[in-house]
Residue, then its C-alpha position, 0 to 999 in steps of 0.5 A: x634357295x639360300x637367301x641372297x642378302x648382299x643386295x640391299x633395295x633402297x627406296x630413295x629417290x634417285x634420277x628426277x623423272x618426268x612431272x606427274x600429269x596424272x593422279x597421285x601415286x603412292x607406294x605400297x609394300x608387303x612382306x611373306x616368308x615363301x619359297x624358304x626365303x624373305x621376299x618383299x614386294x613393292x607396288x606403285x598404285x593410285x590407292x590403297x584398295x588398288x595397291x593391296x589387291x595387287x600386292x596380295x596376287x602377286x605374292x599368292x603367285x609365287x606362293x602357287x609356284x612353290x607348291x606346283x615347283x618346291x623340290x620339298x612338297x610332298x604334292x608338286x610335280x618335281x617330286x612326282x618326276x623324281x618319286x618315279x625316276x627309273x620307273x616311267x614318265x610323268x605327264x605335267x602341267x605346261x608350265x612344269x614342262x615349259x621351265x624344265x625345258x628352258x632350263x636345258x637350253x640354258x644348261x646347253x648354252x653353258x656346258x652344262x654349268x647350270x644343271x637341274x639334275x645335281x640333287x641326283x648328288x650325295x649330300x657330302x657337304x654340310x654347309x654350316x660355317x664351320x672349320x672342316x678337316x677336309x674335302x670328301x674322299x674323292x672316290x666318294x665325290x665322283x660316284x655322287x655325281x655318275x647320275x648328274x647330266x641335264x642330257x639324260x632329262x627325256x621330255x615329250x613334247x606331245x604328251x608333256x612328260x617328264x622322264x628321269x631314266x635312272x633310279x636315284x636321279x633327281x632334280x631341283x628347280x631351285x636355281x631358277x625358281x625364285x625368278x622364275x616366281x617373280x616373272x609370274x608375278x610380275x605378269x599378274x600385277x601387270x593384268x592388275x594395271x600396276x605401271x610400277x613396282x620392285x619385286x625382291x625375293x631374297x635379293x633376287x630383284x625386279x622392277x619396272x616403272x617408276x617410284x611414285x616421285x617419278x625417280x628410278x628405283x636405285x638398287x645398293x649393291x654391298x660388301x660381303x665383308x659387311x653384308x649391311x653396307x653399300x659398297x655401289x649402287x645402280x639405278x635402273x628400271x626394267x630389269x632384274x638385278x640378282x645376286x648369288x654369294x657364298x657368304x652365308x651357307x659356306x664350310x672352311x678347310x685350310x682357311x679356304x672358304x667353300x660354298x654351297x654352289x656345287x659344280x656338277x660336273x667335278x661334285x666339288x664346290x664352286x671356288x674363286x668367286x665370293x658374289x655374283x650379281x647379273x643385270x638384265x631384263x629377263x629375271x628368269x635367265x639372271x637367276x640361273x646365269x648367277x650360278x653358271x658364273x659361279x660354276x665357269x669360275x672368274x675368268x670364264x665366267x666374266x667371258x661368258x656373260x661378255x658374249x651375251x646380249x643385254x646382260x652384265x655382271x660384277x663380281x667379287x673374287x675370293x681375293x677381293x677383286x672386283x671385276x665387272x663386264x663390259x657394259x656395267x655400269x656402277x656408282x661407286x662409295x668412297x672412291x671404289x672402281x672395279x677392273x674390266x679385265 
């Protein structure tokens, strides 16, 4: 999945917390380069044995995840389902069968925005930052995407199949992998006693607990403009925090900026929203609602996310808005507010 860096984690302190009648706690962090992207956890641990253990479970977590999931590696169960598209079911584990049928209730849910099956697409687009002299032939755009549709996905429940049942159909967890990852990994540190933590896999964001001073983790929320700068801020606990931008694998026409979140039903790229960033507790769901409201666009999108429960959003248009749900709650820098359209 593309790195999301417009989420920017700072370990300060934020609220004063509760007195601390227990032991000392202390706070342990640990890098590794999984899933194609920088992911970094943090623990809050009484010692450092209890602190390292928990950090290198969690990150072989989602190492496991990977390979059961990557659409990349030759051994995962994706790859099995797409090697035999068109031939006959693959029998996968309960967790494969679990996340694939999670992710067509979210593909129902959204009409079809969020779609595991648009690696069934031609690669038309190149992604490189650069000025193009135009969008694909529109013949060529609409036969890359006659083999996208969630709804042609044929699962056995009893016999936990997978069946793709054209030749050339294809799908990619990569929408919803990297939370996916983090929720496991989350439910590992929580057997390991870890009370604590915040989980950041390339700015999809998750945490729990408190900082070891007692203090809420703040997480800094910057502008694509300058990706290193804080434009707002959120303090929060128990919950996600996930952001989708088009600032980093994007392609120009005409001064148009085009990113590489692809509408599966049109085969274009998504336009109108420069970053998405989803609040809500289940880290999962947020990664994959980045792309739906990337996908239904401004208008729709923000409507979409108001009629869900514990979820909110701001956004950031092509045109430099910034337009948040009906429950966000922002600190904002420099006397910046955002509308609620």
């Amino acid at each position: 999945m593309p790195a999301k860096l417009l989420l920017i984690l700072l370990l300060l302190s934020a609220l004063p917390g509760r007195a601390q009648t227990a032991a000392p706690r202390h706070t342990f962090t640990r890098s590794a380069h999984l899933m194609g992207s920088h992911f970094t956890f943090t623990v809050v641990a009484e010692n450092d044995s209890a602190g390292q253990r928990a950090l290198r479970a969690g990150l072989l977590e989602v190492r496991r995840i990977d390979r059961l999931l990557s659409f990349w590696d030759s051994t995962s169960e994706v790859v099995r389902i797409n090697r035999l598209a068109g031939i006959r079911p693959v029998a996968v584990s309960a967790e494969t069968f679990d996340l694939i049928s999670r992710t067509l209730r979210l593909s129902q849910l959204s009409d079809g925005a969020f779609d595991i099956t648009f690696a069934s697409a031609d690669k038309l687009y190149k992604f490189d930052r650069q000025a193009h002299a135009g969008l694909p032939d529109s013949a060529a755009v609409r036969a890359s995407v006659r083999r996208i549709g969630w709804q042609k996905i044929r699962l056995d429940a009893a016999q936990h199949t997978v069946f793709l049942p054209e030749k050339g159909m294809r799908i990619n967890l990569a929408g919803i992998l990297q939370g996916y990852g983090l929720r496991r990994a989350r439910q590992v540190l929580d057997g390991l006693g870890i009370k604590g933590g915040l989980l950041n896999g390339s700015g999809d964001i998750l945490c729990w607990g408190r900082q070891a001073d007692g203090s809420l983790w703040r997480v800094a929320i910057g502008d694509p403009d300058h990706p290193r700068s804080v434009a707002a801020w959120i303090d929060v606990t128990d919950m996600a925090v996930v952001t989708a931008g088009n600032y980093e694998q994007y392609f120009t026409v005409n001064g148009q900026v085009y990113g590489h979140i692809i509408n599966p039903h049109t085969g274009y790229p998504s336009v109108g929203l420069r970053s998405v960033t989803i609040v809500c507790p289940d880290v999962e769901l947020a990664d994959g609602l980045d792309e739906v409201v990337f996908v239904q666009g401004p208008g729709a999108g923000l409507a979409f996310i108001n009629k869900l429960k514990s979820v909110d959003c701001t956004l950031i248009t092509d045109d430099n808005r910034t337009l948040v749900s009906k429950g966000m709650q922002l600190n904002y820098y420099h006397g910046a507010t955002a509308a609620h359209p």
